[in-house]
C-alpha positions in Angstrom: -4.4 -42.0 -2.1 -6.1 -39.7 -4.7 -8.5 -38.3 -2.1 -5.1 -37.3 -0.5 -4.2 -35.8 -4.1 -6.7 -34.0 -4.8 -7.0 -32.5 -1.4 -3.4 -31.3 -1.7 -4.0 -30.2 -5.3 -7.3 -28.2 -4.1 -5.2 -26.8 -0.9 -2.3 -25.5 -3.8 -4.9 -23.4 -5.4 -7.0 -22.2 -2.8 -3.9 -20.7 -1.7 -2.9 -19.0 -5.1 -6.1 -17.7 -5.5 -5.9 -16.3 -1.7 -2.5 -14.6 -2.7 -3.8 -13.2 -5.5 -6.9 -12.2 -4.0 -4.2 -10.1 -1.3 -2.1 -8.6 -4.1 -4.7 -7.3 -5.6 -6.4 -6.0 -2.6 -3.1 -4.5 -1.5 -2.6 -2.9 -5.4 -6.2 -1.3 -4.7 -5.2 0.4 -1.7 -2.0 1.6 -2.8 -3.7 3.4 -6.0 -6.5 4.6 -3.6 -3.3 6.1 -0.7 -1.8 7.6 -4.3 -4.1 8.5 -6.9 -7.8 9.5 -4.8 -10.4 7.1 -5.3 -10.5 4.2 -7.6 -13.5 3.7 -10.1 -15.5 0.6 -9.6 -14.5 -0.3 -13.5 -10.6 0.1 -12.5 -11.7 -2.1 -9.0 -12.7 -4.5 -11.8 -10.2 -4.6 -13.9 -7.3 -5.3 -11.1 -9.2 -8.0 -9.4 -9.6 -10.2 -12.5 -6.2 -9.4 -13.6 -3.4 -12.2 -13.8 -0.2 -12.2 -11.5 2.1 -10.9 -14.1 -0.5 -8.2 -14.4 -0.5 -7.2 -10.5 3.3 -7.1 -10.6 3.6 -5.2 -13.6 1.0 -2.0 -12.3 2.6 -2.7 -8.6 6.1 -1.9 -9.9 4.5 1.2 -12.1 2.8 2.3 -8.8 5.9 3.9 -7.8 6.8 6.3 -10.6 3.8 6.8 -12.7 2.2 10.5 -12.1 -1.4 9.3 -12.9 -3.1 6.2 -12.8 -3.5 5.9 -16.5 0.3 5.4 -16.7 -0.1 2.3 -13.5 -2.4 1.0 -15.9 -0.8 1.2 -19.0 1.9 -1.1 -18.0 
């Protein structure tokens, strides 16, 4: 019964940290598609953000003029 649990518990997070691992791959492209190419310091700093983080520069994505001001939220 705990083998079970801790399989499921290990399946849960593999498949947040996939997710996240696609947001932030997505988030890359999208800044690449609007702002040119995308430093490997900025490449950095998105894939070891949190979730909240992702959201918050995905949503700025759309109406920021420069990619300082994506990154700034």
């Amino acid at each position: 019964m705990i083998y079970k649990m801790h399989i499921a518990a290990s399946r849960v997070e593999g498949e947040a940290e996939g997710e996240l691992k696609g947001q932030a791959t997505l988030l890359l492209k999208l800044l690449g598609l609007r702002f040119g190419s995308v430093s490997p310091s900025i490449r950095a700093r998105v894939t070891t953000a949190k979730p909240e983080q992702i959201d918050a520069w995905a949503e700025q994505i759309l109406t920021a003029a420069t990619l300082d001001e994506v990154l700034a939220a």
